[in-house]
MARFINU-787789 format. One record per residue (C-alpha): residue number from 1; residue in one letter; x, y, z. Coordinates in nm, 3 decimals, decimal comma. Example, Ala and Ser with C-alpha at 12.3 -4.5 7.8 and 13.67 -1.06 7.14 Angstrom:
BEGIN
+-----+------+---------+---------+---------+
! seq ! type !      c1 !      c2 !      c3 !
+-----+------+---------+---------+---------+
!   1 !    A !   1,230 !  -0,450 !   0,780 !
!   2 !    S !   1,367 !  -0,106 !   0,714 !
+-----+------+---------+---------+---------+
REM end
This chain:
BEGIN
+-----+------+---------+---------+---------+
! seq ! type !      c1 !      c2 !      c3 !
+-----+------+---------+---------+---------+
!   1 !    X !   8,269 !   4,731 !   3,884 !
!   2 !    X !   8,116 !   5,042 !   3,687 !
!   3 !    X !   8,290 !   5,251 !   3,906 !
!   4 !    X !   8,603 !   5,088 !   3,917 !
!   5 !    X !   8,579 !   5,101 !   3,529 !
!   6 !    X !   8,491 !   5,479 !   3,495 !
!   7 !    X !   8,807 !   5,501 !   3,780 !
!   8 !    X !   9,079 !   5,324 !   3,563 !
!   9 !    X !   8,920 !   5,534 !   3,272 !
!  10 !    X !   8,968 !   5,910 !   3,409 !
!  11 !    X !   9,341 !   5,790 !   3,567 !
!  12 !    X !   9,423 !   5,657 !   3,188 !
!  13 !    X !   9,298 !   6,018 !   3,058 !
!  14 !    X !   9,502 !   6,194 !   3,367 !
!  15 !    X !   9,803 !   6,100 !   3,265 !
!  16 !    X !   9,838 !   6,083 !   2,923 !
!  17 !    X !   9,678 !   6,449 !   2,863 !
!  18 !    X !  10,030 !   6,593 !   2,962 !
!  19 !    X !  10,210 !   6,405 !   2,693 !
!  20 !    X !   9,911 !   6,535 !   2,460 !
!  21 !    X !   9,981 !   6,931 !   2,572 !
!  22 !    X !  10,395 !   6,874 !   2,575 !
!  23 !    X !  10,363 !   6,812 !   2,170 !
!  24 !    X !  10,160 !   7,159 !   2,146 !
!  25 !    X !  10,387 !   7,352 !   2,316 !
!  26 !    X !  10,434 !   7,689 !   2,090 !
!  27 !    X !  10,793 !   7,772 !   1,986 !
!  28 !    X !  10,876 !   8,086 !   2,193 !
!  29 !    X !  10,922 !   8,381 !   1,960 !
!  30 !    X !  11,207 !   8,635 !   1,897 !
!  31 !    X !  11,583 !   8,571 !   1,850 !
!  32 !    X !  11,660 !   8,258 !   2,012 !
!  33 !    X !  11,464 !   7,960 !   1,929 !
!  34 !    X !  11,374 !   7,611 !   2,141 !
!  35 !    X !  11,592 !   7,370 !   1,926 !
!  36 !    X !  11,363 !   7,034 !   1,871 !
!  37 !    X !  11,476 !   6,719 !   2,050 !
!  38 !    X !  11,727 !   6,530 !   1,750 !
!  39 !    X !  11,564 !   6,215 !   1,864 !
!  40 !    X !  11,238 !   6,080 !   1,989 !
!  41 !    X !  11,161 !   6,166 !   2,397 !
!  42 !    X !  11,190 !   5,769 !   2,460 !
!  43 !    X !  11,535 !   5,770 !   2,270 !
!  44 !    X !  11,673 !   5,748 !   2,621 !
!  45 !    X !  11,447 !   5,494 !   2,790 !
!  46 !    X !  11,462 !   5,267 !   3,011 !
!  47 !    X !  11,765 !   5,532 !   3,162 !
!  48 !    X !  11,587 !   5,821 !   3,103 !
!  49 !    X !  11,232 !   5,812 !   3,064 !
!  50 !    X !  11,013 !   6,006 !   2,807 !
!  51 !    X !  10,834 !   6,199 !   3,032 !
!  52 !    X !  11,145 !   6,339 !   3,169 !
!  53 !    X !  11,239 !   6,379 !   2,884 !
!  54 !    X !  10,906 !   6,600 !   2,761 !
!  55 !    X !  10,910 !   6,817 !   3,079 !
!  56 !    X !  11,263 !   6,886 !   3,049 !
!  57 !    X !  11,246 !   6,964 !   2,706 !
!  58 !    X !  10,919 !   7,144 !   2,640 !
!  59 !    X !  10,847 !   7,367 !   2,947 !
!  60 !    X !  11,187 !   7,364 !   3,132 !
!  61 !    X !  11,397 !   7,469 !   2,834 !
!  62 !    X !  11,127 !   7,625 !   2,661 !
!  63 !    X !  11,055 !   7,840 !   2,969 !
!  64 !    X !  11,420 !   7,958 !   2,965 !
!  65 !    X !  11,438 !   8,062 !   2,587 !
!  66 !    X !  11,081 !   8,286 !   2,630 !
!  67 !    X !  11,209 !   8,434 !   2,920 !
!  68 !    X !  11,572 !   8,524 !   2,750 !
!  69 !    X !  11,350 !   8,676 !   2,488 !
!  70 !    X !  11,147 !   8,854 !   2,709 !
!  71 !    X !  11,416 !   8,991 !   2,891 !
!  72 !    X !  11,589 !   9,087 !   2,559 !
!  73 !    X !  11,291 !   9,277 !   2,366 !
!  74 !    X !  11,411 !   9,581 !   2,440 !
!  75 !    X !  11,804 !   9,573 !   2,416 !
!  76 !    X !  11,837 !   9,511 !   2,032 !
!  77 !    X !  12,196 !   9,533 !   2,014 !
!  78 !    X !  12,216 !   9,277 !   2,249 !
!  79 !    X !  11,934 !   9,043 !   2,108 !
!  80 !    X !  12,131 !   9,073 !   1,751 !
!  81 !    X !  12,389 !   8,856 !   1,948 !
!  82 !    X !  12,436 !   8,471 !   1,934 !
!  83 !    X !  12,373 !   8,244 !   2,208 !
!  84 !    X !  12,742 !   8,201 !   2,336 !
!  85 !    X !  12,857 !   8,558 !   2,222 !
!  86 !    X !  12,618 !   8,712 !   2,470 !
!  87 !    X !  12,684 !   8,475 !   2,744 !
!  88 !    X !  13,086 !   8,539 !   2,683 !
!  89 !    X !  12,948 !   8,921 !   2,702 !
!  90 !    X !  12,793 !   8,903 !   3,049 !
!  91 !    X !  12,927 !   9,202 !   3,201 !
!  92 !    X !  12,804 !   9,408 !   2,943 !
!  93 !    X !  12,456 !   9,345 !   2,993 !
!  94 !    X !  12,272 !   9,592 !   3,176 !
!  95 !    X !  12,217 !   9,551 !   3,582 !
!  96 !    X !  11,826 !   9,533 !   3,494 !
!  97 !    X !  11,821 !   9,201 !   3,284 !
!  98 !    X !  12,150 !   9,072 !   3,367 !
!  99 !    X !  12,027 !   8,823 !   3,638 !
! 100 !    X !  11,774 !   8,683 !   3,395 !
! 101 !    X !  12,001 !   8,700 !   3,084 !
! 102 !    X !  12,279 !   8,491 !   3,299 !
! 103 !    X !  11,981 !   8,219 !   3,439 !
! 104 !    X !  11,774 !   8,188 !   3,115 !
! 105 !    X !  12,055 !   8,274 !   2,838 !
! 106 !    X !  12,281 !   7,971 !   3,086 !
! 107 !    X !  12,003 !   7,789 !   3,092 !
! 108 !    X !  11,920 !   7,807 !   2,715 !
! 109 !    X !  12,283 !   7,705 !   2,588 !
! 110 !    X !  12,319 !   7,412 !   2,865 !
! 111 !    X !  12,025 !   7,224 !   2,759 !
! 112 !    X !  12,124 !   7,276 !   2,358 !
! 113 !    X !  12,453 !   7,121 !   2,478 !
! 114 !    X !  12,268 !   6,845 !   2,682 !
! 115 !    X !  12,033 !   6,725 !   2,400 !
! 116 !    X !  12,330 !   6,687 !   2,164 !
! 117 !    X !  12,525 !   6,504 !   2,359 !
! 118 !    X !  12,250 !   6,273 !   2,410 !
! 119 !    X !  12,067 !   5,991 !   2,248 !
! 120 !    X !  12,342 !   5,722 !   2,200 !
! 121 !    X !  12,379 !   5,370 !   2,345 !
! 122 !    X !  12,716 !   5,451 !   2,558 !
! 123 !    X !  12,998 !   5,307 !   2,536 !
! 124 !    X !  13,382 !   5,434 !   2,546 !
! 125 !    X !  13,496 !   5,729 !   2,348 !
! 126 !    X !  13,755 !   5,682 !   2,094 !
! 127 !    X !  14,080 !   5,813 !   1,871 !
! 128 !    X !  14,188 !   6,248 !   1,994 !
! 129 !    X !  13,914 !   6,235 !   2,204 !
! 130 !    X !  13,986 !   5,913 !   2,389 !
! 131 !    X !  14,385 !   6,007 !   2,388 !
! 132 !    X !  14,228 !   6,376 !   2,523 !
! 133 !    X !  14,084 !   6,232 !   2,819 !
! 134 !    X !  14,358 !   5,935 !   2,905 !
! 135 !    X !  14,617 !   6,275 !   2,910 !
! 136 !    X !  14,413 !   6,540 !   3,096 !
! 137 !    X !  14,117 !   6,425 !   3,303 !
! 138 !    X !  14,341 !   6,015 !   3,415 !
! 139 !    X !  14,179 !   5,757 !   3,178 !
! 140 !    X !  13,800 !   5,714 !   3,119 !
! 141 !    X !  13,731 !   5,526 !   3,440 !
! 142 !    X !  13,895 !   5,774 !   3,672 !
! 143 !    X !  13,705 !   6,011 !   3,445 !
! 144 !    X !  13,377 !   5,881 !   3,510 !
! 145 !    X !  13,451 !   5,841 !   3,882 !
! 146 !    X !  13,545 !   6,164 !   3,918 !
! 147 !    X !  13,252 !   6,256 !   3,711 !
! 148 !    X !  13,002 !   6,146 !   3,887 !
! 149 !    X !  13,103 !   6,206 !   4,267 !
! 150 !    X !  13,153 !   6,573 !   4,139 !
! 151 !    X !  12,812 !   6,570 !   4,044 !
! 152 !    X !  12,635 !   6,388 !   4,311 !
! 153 !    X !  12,850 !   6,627 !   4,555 !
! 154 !    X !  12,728 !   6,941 !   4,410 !
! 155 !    X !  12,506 !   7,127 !   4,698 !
! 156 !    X !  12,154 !   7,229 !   4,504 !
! 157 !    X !  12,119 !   7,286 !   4,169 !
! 158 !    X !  12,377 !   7,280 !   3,839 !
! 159 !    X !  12,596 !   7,154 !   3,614 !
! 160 !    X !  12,909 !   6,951 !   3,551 !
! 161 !    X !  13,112 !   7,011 !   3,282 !
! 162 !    X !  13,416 !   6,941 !   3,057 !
! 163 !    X !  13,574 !   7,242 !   2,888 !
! 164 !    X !  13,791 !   7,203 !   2,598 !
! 165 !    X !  14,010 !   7,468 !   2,470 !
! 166 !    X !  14,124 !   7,502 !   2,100 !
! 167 !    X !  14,441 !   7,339 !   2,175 !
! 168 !    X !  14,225 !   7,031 !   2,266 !
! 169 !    X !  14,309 !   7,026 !   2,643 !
! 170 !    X !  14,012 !   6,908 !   2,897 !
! 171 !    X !  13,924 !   7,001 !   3,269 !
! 172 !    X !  13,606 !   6,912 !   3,455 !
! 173 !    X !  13,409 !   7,212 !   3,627 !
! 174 !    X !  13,055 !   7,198 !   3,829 !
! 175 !    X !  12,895 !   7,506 !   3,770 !
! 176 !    X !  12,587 !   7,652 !   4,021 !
! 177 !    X !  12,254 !   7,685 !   3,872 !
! 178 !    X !  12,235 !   7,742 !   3,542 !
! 179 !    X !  12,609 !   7,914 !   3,498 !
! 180 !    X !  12,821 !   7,833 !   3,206 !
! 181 !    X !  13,133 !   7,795 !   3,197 !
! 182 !    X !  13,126 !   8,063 !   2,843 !
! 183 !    X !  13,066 !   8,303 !   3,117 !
! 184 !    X !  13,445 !   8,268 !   3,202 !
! 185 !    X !  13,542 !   8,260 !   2,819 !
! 186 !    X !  13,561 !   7,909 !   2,789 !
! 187 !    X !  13,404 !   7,628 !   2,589 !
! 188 !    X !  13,227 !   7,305 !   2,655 !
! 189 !    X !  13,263 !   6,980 !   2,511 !
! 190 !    X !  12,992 !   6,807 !   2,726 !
! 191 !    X !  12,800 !   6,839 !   3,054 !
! 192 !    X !  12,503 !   6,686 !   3,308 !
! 193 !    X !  12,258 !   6,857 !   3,465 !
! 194 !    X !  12,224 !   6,741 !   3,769 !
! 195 !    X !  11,898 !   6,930 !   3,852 !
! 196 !    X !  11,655 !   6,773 !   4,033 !
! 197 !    X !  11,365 !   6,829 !   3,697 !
! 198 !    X !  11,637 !   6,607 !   3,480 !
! 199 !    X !  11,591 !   6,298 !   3,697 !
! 200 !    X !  11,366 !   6,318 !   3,961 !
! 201 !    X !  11,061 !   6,142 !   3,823 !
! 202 !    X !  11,250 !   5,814 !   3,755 !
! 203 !    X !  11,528 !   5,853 !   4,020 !
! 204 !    X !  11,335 !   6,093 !   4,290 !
! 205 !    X !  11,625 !   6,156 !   4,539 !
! 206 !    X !  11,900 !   5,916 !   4,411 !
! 207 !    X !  12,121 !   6,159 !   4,195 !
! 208 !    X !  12,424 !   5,910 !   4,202 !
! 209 !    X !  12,137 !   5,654 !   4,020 !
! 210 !    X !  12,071 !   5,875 !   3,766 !
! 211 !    X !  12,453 !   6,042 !   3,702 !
! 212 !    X !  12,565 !   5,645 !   3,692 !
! 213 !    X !  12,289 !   5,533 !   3,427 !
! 214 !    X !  12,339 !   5,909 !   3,198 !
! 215 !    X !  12,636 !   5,765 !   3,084 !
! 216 !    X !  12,473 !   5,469 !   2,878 !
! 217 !    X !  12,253 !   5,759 !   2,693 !
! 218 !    X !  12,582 !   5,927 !   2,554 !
! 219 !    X !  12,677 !   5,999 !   2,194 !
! 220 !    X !  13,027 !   5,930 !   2,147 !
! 221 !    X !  13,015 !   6,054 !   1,808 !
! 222 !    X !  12,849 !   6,354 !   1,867 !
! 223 !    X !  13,106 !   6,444 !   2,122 !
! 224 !    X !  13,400 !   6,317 !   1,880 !
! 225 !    X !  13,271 !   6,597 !   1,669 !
! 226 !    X !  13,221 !   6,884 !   1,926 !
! 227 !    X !  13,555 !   6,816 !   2,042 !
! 228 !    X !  13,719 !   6,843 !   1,659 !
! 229 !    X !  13,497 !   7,190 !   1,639 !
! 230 !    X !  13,712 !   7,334 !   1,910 !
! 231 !    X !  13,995 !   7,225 !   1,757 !
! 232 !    X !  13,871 !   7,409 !   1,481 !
! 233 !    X !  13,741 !   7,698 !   1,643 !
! 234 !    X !  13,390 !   7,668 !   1,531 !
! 235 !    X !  13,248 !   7,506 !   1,833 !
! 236 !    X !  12,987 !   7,782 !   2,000 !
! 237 !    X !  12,731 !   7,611 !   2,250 !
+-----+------+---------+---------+---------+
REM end
């Protein structure tokens, strides 16, 4: 019984030490900053859990702004540059740091996309942006069909995304890795990462599990609003 005791007591410790070291994760320094989560890591429970949610957050997209940084520290011209500015720049960047400029600086504005998208109870998108997506990408449900066999056909790693252009017209492109589509000039309204570290604790090998249940984490509203920024011509990430 003692040992049984002292077992369940050092498994209990095991695993919630990690959630303990996630919330002292240091901010990376230099240019680009980690943006904070806009919402608490179970905001997206039971469809996304909070440990996901902590990994994906803290080390995976914390690992990818130190290591823009890094790669940056010595090119100040090109560290003086926002986010999307020096992705829509990426054949300017020098051979020696342009690999890890396109996988970390990608990497950085993807997940700032993904976060703000995020947090929301679902639903159906409404007024431009619903009329947006009935006119270009076949109606919501067609949208979300095509959606999410786009994304559970994707080979590897990556992304799918919407891009929106300032006239407010949408098209759906999966992206390798951690490639944006600003690398091509053009903007996004919303994306999924379809990496394995975004789902595979809750869903292990069953991306079409996870791509169906993302959609009842959405923020309509949030989206709504990126979407009127392009309009605009102020959306950047």
């Amino acid at each position: 019984m003692l040992s049984r005791r002292l077992f369940t007591a050092a498994g209990a410790t095991l695993f919630a030490a990690p959630r303990l070291a996630f919330a002292q994760t240091a901010a990376p320094s230099g240019p680009h900053v980690l943006p904070p989560l806009p919402y608490a890591a179970e905001a997206n429970e039971p469809h996304i859990d909070a440990m996901t949610m902590q990994l994906h957050h803290d080390r995976h997209h914390g690992a990818a702004v130190a290591n823009l940084n890094a790669a940056l520290k010595d090119h100040a011209q090109l560290a003086a540059l926002s986010a999307d500015a020096l992705l829509m720049r990426i054949a300017d960047v020098p051979d020696t740091i342009r690999t890890a400029v396109r996988n970390n600086g990608g990497a950085h504005v993807n997940h700032a996309m993904f976060w703000q998208i995020m947090g929301g109870k679902g639903g159906t998108p409404t007024g431009a942006l619903a009329a947006a997506i009935d006119r270009d990408l076949g109606g919501f449900d067609t949208f979300k069909t095509t959606f999410n066999r786009t994304g559970a056909g994707l080979f590897g790693s990556g992304w799918v995304f919407i891009t929106v252009t300032k006239e407010g017209k949408l098209a759906m492109v999966p992206r390798p890795n951690q490639d944006s589509p600003l690398m091509d000039g053009a903007r996004v309204l919303m994306g999924n990462d379809v990496w394995e570290h975004a789902y595979y604790l809750k869903y292990q090998n069953r991306r079409p599990d996870y791509l169906a249940a993302w959609w009842n984490v959405l923020d309509w509203s949030k989206i709504a609003a990126r979407y009127d920024q392009a309009m605009a011509g102020t959306l950047t990430i």
